[in-house]
C-alpha positions in Angstrom: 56.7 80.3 127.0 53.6 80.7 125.5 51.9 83.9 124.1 49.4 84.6 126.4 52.8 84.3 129.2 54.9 86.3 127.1 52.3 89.3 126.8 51.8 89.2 130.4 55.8 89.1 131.1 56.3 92.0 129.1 53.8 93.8 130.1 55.3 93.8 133.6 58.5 94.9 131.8 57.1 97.6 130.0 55.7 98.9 133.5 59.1 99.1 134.8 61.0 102.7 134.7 64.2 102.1 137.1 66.7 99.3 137.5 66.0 98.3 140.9 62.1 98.8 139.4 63.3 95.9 136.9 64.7 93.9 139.2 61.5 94.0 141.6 58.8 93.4 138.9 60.6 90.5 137.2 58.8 87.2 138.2 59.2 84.9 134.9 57.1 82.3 133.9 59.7 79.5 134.5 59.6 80.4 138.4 56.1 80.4 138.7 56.2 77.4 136.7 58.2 75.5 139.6 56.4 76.1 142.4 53.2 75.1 141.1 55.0 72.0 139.3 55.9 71.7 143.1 53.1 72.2 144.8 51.3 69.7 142.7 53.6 67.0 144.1 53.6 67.4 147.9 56.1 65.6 150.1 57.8 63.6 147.5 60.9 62.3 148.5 63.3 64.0 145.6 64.8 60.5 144.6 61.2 59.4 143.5 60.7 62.8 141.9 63.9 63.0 140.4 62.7 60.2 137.7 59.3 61.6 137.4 59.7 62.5 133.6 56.0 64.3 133.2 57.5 66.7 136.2 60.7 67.6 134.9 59.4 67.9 131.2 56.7 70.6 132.2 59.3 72.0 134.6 61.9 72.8 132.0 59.8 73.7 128.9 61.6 77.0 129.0 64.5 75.9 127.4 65.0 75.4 124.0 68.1 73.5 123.1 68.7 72.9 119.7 66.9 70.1 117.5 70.1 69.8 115.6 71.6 67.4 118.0 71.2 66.0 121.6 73.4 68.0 124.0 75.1 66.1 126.4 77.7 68.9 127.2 75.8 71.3 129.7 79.0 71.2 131.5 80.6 73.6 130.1 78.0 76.1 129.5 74.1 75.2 130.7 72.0 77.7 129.0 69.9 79.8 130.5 65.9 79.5 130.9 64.3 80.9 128.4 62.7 83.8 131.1 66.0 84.5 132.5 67.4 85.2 128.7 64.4 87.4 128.4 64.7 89.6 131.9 68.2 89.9 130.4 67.3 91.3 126.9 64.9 93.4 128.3 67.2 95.1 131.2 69.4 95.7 128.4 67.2 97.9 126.3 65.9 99.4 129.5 69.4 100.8 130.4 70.3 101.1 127.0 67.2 103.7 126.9 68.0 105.2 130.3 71.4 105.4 129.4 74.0 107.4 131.9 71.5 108.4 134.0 71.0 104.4 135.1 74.7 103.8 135.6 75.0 106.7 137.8 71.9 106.4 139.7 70.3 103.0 139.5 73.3 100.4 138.4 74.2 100.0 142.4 71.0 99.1 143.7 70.9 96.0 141.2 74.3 94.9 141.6 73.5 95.0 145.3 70.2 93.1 144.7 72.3 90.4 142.9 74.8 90.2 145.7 72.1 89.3 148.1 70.4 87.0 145.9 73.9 85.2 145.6 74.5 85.4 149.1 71.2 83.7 149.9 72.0 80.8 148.2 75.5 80.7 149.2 74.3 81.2 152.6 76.9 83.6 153.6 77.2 87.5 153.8 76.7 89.5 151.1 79.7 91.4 152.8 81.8 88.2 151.8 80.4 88.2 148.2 81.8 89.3 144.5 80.4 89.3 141.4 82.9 88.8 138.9 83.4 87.0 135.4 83.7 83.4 135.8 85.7 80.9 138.0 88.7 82.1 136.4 88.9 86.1 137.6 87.4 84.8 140.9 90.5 82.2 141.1 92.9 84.4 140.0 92.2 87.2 142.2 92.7 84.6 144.9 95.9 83.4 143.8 97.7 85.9 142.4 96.2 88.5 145.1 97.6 87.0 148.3 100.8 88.3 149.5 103.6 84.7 149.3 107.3 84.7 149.8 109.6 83.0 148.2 109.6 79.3 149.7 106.2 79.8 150.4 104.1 76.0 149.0 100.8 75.9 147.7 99.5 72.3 147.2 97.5 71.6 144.4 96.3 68.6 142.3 97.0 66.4 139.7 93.8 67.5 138.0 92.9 71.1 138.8 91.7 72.9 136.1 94.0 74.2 133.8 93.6 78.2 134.1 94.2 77.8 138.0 97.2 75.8 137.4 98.5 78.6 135.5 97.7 81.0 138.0 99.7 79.1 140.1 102.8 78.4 137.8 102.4 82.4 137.5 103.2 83.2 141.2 105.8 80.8 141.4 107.7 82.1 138.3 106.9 85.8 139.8 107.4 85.5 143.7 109.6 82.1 144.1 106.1 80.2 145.7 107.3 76.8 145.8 104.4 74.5 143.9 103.8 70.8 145.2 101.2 68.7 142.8 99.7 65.9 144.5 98.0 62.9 142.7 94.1 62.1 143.4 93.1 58.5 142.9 90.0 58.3 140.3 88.0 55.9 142.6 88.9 56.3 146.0 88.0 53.5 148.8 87.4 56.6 151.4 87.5 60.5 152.0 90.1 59.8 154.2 92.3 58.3 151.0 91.8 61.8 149.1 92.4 63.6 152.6 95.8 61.6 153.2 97.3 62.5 149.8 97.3 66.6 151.1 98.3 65.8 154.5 101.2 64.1 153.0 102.6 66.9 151.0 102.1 69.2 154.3 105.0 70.9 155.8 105.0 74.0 157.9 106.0 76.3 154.7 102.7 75.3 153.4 100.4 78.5 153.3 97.7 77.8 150.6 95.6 74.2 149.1 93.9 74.7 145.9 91.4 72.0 146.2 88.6 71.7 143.1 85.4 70.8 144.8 84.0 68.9 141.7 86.8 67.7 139.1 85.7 69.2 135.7 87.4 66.0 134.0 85.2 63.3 135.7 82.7 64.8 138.5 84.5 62.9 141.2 83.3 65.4 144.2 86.2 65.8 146.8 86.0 66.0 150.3 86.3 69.7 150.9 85.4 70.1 154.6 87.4 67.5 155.7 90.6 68.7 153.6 89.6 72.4 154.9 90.4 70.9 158.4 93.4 69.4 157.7 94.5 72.7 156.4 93.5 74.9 159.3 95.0 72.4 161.6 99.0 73.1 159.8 98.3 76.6 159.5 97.1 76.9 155.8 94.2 78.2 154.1 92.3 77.0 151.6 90.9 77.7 148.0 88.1 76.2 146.6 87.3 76.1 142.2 83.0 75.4 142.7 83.0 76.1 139.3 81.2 72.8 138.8 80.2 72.3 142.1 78.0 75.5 142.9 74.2 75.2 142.5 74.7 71.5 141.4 75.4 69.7 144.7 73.8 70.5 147.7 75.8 72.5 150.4 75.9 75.9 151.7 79.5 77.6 151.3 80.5 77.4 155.1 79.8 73.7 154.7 83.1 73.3 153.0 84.9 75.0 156.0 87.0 77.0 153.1 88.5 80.6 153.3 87.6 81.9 149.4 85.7 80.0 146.7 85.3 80.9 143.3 82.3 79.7 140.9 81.0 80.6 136.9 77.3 81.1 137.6 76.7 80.0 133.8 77.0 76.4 134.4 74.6 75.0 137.3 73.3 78.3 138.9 72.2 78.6 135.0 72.6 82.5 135.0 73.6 84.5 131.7 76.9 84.2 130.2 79.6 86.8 132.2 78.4 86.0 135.6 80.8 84.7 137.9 81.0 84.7 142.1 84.4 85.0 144.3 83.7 84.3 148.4 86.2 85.6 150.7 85.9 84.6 154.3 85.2 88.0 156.0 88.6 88.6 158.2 90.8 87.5 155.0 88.9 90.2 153.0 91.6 92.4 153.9 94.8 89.8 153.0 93.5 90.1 148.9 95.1 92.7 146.4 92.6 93.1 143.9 93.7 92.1 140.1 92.4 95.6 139.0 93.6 98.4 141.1 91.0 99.8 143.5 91.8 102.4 146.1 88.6 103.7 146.6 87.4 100.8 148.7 88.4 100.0 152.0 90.9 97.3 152.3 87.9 94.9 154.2 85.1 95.8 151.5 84.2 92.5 149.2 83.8 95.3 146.6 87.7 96.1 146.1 87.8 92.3 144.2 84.9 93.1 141.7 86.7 96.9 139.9 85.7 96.0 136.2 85.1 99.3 135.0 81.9 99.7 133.1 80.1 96.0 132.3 77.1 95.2 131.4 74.3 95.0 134.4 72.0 94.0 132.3 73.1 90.1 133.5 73.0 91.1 136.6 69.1 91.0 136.8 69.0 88.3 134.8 71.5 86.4 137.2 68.5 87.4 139.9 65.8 85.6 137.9 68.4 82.6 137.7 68.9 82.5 141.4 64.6 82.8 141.9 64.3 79.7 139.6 67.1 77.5 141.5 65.2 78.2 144.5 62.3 77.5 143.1 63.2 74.1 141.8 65.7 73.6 145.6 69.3 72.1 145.6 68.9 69.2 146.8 65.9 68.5 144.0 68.1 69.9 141.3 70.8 67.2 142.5 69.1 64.3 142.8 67.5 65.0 139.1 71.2 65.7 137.8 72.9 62.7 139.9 69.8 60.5 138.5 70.6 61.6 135.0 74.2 60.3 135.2 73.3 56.9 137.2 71.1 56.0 134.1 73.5 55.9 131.6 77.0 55.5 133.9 75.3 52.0 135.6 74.6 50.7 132.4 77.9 51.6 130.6 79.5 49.4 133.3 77.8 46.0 132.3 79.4 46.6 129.0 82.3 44.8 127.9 85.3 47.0 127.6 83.9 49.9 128.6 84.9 52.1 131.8 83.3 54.7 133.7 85.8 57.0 135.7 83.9 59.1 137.5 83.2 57.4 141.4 80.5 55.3 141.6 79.5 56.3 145.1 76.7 59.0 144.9 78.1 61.0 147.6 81.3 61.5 145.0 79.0 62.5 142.1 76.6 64.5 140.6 75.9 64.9 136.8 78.9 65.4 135.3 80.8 62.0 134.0 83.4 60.1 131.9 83.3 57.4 129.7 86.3 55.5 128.1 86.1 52.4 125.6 89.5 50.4 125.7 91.7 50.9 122.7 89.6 54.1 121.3 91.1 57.3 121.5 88.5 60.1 123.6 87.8 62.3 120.6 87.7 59.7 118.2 85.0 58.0 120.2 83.4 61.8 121.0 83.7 62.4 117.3 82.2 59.0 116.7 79.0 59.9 118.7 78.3 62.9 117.0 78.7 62.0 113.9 76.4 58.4 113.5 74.7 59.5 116.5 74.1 62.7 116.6 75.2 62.9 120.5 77.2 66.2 121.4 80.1 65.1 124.0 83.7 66.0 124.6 86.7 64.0 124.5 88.8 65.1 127.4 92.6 64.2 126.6 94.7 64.6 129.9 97.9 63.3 131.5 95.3 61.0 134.1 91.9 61.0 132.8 91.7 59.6 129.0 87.8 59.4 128.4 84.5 61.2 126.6 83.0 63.8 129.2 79.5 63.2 129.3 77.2 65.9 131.2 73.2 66.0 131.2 71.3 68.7 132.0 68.2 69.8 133.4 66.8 70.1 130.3 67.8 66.5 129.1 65.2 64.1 129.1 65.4 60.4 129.9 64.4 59.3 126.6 68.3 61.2 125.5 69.9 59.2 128.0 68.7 56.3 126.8 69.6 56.9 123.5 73.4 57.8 124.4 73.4 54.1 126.3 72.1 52.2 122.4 74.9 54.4 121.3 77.2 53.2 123.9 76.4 49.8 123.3 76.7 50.5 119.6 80.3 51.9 119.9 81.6 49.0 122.1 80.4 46.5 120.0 82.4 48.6 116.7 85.4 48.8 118.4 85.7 45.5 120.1 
């Protein structure tokens, strides 16, 4: 940001006396930023834009990643703007300053504003919308809060995410729900092949599928909707981990056809750390126990799922500033940069001898997020290797079905860092041939 930008954003700060004040004032530079970045380029299609490097070099100057190394893990945490840090620091002083008097008075008109913000871009309710932690709580609260009995099946997959699969493991030990792991093919020929492997573990004690929208190991995107009516057809509901999904592809939450969905809002919808969103369909509202006991709420208030105790609101407004600048740059841009990102380096990797690339190759199965595996090297050797001659921060991802380095770009990542990661994918086949 530069000076002149900063005085003038904290001037605005400085002007603000309440919370809900705050939250009405704050319009950072990195938002203005992208709609006049936009406005400049009128009626683009967004798969010519998304490779327009001058664009998306003046539209994310508000990060500043380390010069240390090049970061090609935004996957598991994708900082913040710069702005949105800012709005955060600031609202943090300004309660700190205004002390009780803000959590008593003010704190419910920003978590409010939040909820609608979020709401917005999921384009639900904010009736059917809680702010919690991360994917984690939100998944949890899901699982563990639904009333099973014994014999009762939940469906899962062969590559959830870890923390949900211990959710799950949890109830069964706990209420006797019966758990049935299914096994999702890496590069399906069809949705249909993906939807066929739930139907076949159907039967009519079925009550819950635990589908992951986006598949943390590899990207592959999974056919939500279409699994969502399977589902609904036998009598089953369905839960959805967006953790990597949400505010990366393109899709509005009643898209997916789903009954809850849970999301960390500090990976794609690049919000502070601590910010995570649960969605319950409205009529199931009522089915959920809440992990923290709250009987202050009525059982059909969103708000029962989201009982923390005191927490710091501070993220909340900068979670609103996060939401103005997704907007601001679109989904559907914000995709096609992401998805061009991983096409750059994941089409070249595959003309390389003995190298694989297991995320789909389809664009309608992926987004940014992908893995890379060279024959005979083991994944953290080979993200170890990067780092280390290369100076390329990845992850090694060691699981029972996908063996391979996680690669994930972010918005911040230039082309040029992409095109160093392929020399140094070319440079590690050719060492450990």
């Amino acid at each position: 940001m530069s000076t002149m930008h900063r005085r003038a954003f904290l001037a605005n700060l400085s002007r603000a006396t309440t919370g809900a004040a705050l939250v009405s004032t704050l319009l950072a530079a990195s938002t203005r930023r992208a709609s006049a970045a936009l406005a400049e380029r009128p009626g683009i299609a967004r798969e010519i834009l998304a490779a327009d490097e001058p664009f998306w070099r003046d539209l994310t100057r508000d990060w500043a990643p380390t010069p240390e190394f090049i970061n090609l893990e935004y996957g598991y945490f994708h900082a913040a703007p710069l702005p949105v840090l800012e709005v955060e620091l600031r609202a943090a002083r300004e309660i700190n300053r205004r002390n009780s008097y803000y959590k008593r008075h003010e704190m419910r008109a920003d978590q409010e504003a939040a909820r609608t913000a979020l709401a917005r871009v999921a384009g639900t309710s904010p009736e059917e919308i809680a702010i919690v932690r991360n994917a984690t709580e939100a998944l949890n609260t899901v699982i563990l809060g639904l009333d099973l009995a014994p014999g009762d099946e939940i469906i899962y997959s062969d590559q959830d995410y870890g923390s949900m699969v211990e959710a799950m493991q949890q109830k069964a030990t706990r209420h006797g729900v019966v758990l049935k792991q299914i096994a999702i093919p890496l590069h399906p020929s069809s949705d249909e092949e993906v939807v066929a492997a739930f139907a076949a573990a159907i039967t009519p004690r079925t009550r819950l599928l635990h589908v992951t929208h986006m598949i943390n190991l590899t990207g592959h995107i999974l056919p939500v909707k279409k699994i969502s009516d399977l589902a609904h057809a036998h009598g089953a509901e369905v839960v959805v981990d967006a953790a990597h999904s949400f505010a990366h592809v393109d899709f509005k939450v009643p898209d997916l056809g789903c009954d809850y969905l849970g999301t960390s809002l500090h990976k794609w919808m690049c919000s502070p750390l601590g910010m995570g969103m649960l969605y319950v369909r409205r009529e199931q509202i009522k089915k959920v126990w809440p992990l923290l006991a709250d009987t202050r709420r009525g059982l059909e208030d969103i708000r029962k799922l989201e009982h923390l105790g005191t927490r710091p609101e501070s993220a909340h407004l900068g979670l609103v500033e996060a939401v103005r600048f997704h907007e601001a740059i679109g989904s559907a841009r914000k995709l096609a940069r992401l998805r061009h990102l991983h096409r750059t380096w994941a089409d070249a990797a595959r003309a390389i001898p003995g190298v694989s690339v297991l995320t789909p190759k389809d664009p309608a199965r992926h987004g940014g997020v992908g893995n890379i595996a060279i024959a005979g090297v083991a994944p953290h050797a080979l993200a170890d290797y990067w780092m280390k001659e290369h100076n390329i921060f990845t992850v090694g991802i060691e699981h029972p079905i996908v063996k391979g380095v996680r690669v994930t770009p972010g918005l911040p990542t230039p082309r040029a860092h992409v095109d160093l990661f392929i020399s140094a994918i070319q440079t590690a086949a050719k060492r450990f041939a």
